[in-house]
Every structure is written in C-alpha cells, then in structure tokens.
C-alpha positions as CSV (number, residue, x, y, z in Angstrom):
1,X,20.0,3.1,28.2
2,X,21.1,-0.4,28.8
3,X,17.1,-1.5,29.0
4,X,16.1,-0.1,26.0
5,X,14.7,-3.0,23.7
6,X,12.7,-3.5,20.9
7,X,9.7,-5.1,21.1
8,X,7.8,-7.3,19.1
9,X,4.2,-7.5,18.0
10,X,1.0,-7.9,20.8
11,X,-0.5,-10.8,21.2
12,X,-3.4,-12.1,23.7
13,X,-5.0,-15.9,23.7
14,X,-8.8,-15.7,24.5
15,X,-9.3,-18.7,26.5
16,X,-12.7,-19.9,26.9
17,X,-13.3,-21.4,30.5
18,X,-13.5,-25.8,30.9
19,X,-11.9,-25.7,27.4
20,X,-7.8,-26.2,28.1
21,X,-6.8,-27.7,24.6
22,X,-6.5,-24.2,22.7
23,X,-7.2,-20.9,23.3
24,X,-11.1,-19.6,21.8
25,X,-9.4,-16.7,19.8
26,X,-5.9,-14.9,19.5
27,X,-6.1,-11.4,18.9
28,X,-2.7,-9.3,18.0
29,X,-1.9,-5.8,16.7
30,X,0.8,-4.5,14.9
31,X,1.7,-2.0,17.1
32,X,5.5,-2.3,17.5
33,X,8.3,0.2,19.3
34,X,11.0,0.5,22.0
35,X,10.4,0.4,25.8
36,X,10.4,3.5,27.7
37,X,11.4,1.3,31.1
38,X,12.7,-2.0,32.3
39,X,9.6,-4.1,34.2
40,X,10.4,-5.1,37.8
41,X,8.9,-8.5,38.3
42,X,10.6,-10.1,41.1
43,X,8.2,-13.2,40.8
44,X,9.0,-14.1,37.5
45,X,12.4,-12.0,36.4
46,X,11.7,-13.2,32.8
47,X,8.9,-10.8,32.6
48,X,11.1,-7.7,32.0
49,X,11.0,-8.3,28.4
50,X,7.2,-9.3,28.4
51,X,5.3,-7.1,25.4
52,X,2.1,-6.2,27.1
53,X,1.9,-4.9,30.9
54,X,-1.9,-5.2,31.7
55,X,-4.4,-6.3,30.0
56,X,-8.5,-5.9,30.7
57,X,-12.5,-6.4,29.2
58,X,-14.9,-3.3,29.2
59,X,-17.5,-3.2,31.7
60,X,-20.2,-5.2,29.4
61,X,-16.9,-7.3,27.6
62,X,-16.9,-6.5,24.2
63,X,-13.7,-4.5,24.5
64,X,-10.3,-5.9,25.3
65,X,-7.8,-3.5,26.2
66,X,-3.6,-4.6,26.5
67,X,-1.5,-1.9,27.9
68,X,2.0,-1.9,26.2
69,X,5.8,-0.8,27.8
70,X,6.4,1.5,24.7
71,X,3.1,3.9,25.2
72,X,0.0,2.8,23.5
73,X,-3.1,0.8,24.7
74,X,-4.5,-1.9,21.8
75,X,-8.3,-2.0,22.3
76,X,-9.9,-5.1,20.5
77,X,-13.3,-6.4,19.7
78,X,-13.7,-9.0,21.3
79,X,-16.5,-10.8,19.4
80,X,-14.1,-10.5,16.0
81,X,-10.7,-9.8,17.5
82,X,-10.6,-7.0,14.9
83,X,-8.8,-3.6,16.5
84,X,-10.9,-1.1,17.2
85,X,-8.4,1.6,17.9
86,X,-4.8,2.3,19.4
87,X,-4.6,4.6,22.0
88,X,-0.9,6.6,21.4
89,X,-0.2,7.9,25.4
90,X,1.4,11.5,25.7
91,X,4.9,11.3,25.2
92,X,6.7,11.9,28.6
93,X,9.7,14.0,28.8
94,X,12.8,11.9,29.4
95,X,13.5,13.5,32.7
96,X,9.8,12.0,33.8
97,X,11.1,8.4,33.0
98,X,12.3,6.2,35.9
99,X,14.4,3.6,34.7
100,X,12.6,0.8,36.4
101,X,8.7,0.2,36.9
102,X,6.8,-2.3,38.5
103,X,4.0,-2.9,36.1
104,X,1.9,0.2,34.2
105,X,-1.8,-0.4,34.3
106,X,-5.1,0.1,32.9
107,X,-8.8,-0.3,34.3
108,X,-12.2,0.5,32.8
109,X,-15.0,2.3,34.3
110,X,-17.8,-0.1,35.9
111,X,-20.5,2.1,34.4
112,X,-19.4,3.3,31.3
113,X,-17.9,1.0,28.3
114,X,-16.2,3.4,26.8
115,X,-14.1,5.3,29.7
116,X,-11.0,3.6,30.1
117,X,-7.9,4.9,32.9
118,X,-4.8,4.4,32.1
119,X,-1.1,4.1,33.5
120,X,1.8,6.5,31.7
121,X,4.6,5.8,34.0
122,X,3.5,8.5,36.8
123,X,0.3,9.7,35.6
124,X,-3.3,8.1,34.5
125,X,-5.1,9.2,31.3
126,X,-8.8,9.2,31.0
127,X,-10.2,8.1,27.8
128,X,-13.4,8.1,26.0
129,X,-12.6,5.3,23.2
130,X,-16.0,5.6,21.6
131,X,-14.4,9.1,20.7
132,X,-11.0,8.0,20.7
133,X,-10.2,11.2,22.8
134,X,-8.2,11.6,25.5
135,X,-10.2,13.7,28.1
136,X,-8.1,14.1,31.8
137,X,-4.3,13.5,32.9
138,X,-4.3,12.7,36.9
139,X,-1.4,13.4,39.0
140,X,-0.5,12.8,42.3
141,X,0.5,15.4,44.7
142,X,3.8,13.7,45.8
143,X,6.7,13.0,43.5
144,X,6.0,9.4,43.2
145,X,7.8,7.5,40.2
146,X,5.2,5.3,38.7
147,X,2.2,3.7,39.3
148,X,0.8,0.2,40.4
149,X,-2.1,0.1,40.4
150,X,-5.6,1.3,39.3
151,X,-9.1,0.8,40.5
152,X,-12.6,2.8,40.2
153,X,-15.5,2.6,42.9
154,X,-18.4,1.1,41.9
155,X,-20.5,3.8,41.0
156,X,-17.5,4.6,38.7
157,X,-17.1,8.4,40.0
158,X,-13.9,7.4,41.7
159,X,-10.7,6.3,40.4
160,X,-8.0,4.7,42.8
161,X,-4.4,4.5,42.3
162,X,-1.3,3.4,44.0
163,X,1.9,4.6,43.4
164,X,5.5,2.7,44.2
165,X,7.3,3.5,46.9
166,X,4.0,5.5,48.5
167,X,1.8,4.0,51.5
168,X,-0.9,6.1,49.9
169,X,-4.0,5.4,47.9
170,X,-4.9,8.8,45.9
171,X,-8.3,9.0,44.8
172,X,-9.1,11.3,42.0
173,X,-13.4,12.4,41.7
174,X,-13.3,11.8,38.3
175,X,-17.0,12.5,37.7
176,X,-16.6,15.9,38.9
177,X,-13.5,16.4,36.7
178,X,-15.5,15.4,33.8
179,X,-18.4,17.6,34.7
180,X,-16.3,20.3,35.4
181,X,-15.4,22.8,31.7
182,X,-13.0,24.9,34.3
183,X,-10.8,22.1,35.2
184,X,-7.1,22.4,33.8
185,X,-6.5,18.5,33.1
186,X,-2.9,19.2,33.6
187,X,-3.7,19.4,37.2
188,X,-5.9,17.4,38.2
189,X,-5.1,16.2,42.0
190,X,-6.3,13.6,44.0
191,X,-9.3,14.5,46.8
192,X,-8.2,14.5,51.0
193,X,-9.8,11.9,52.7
C-alpha cells in the first residue's frame, strides 16, 4: 500500500524541567521496520511519518515506554537510558489492518510497575515486563477499527479505552481477568455499565 514506509531508528529527548538549553538524556533503540498504517494527525499533518506513536513513565518512573507504528513497544531505563526490553506485539492479520489510525497508545498501571496496556491497532495487550510476557489481549464487542485511547482507574483494576469512530468507553476488569486461570485471553470483553 501507498502508506507503507520505512522507518528509522527511536529516539526520545529526556528533558529535565527549568532546564531549556538541552535535553537531560536521549535514549534510542534500534528497533527499526515498516508501518502497518498511515497516522491521522489533523493538527500537525507532518506527523504521519513520525517514528513513535505514544510514549509513557511507569507508575514509580524508572521505566520509559515508546509505542512504535511498526508493532513493538521500546521500554528504557530511565536512570541509564539502557533498553530494558522490546516488546514484539502479535502480528495482526492483514484483513484486521485499517489503512488509517489516529494514534496507537500505551498506558501503565498506577499500582503495578511492571503491567503495561497496550494499543495493537484494534485490540490492547497486557503485559507483565518484569517477565517480559504477554498475559491478556482485550477486545471490544463492536467492530471498531482502532483505538485512541487508554486509561486505568486508580486502583488499577480497570482499564479504559476508546475506540474511533465509537461514542463508547469500554472498560475491561482487568484484575479479575488476571485472577481468573479460566479466562480465554482471546476473548476478553469489556464489562456493561
């Protein structure tokens, strides 16, 4: 498809706040590959060939996460800026993709710094990256084509998404998926409320 670029390597400037002259650190992985989509970014219509999509710090900041458009999370150190892992998402078959998506997304869990959610086009993974193990894949229950946004409740047990073209928020119990051993990952929906 016409969209389809390659991409270069990641980088992220660590900027320390009252100091303007330079960023504190840069940190960059060598993760390279093709996009799977073309960004939307109305706003700034340059973005569409930006590397990373999203980028966020663990719950006590010694983790940097950078989502990529070519399916793989970078997770950093942040006190070195050493990698501490790439996360590789599930490839998604080609009939899944849409050919445009506003952003893809990622958001770690307020209580635990090692559970990280993250976009793949449609669906979030759930992560432990302590164990570097992927342990749910949520779904929504419409056929929505990619999502937004992400967001966990305080107590982290919930995880909220939002979905393009949906007026929905789903909200997946993601403590009780982890605590449940019967749950099929594959089909994990979001909770009524």
């Amino acid at each position: 498809p016409g969209y389809v670029q390659n991409q270069t390597q990641q980088a992220v400037d660590i900027w320390q706040m009252g100091h303007s002259s330079a960023p504190l650190r840069t940190v960059a992985s060598n993760a390279t590959g093709t996009a799977r989509t073309a960004l939307i970014d109305i706003v700034h219509p340059t973005n569409a060939t930006a590397i990373l999509n999203a980028v966020g710090w663990s719950n006590d900041g010694s983790l940097l996460a950078a989502h990529t458009n070519f399916g793989t999370v970078t997770i950093w150190q942040a006190a070195t800026g050493a990698i501490k892992e790439t996360l590789s998402l599930p490839q998604r078959p080609t009939k899944d993709h849409p050919l445009y998506v506003l952003n893809e997304c990622l958001a770690w869990s307020p209580l635990r710094a090692n559970l990280l959610a993250v976009s793949n086009i449609d669906l979030v993974t759930i992560w432990d990256v302590q164990q570097q193990k992927q342990l749910l894949t949520l779904k929504s229950t419409d056929p929505v084509p990619s999502l937004t946004g992400l967001a966990w409740s305080s107590n982290g047990s919930y995880l909220a998404g939002s979905y393009t073209g949906s007026p929905r928020i789903y909200v997946w119990n993601v403590q009780k998926l982890l605590a449940s051993s019967a749950i099929d990952p594959q089909t994990a929906q979001p909770q009524e409320l």
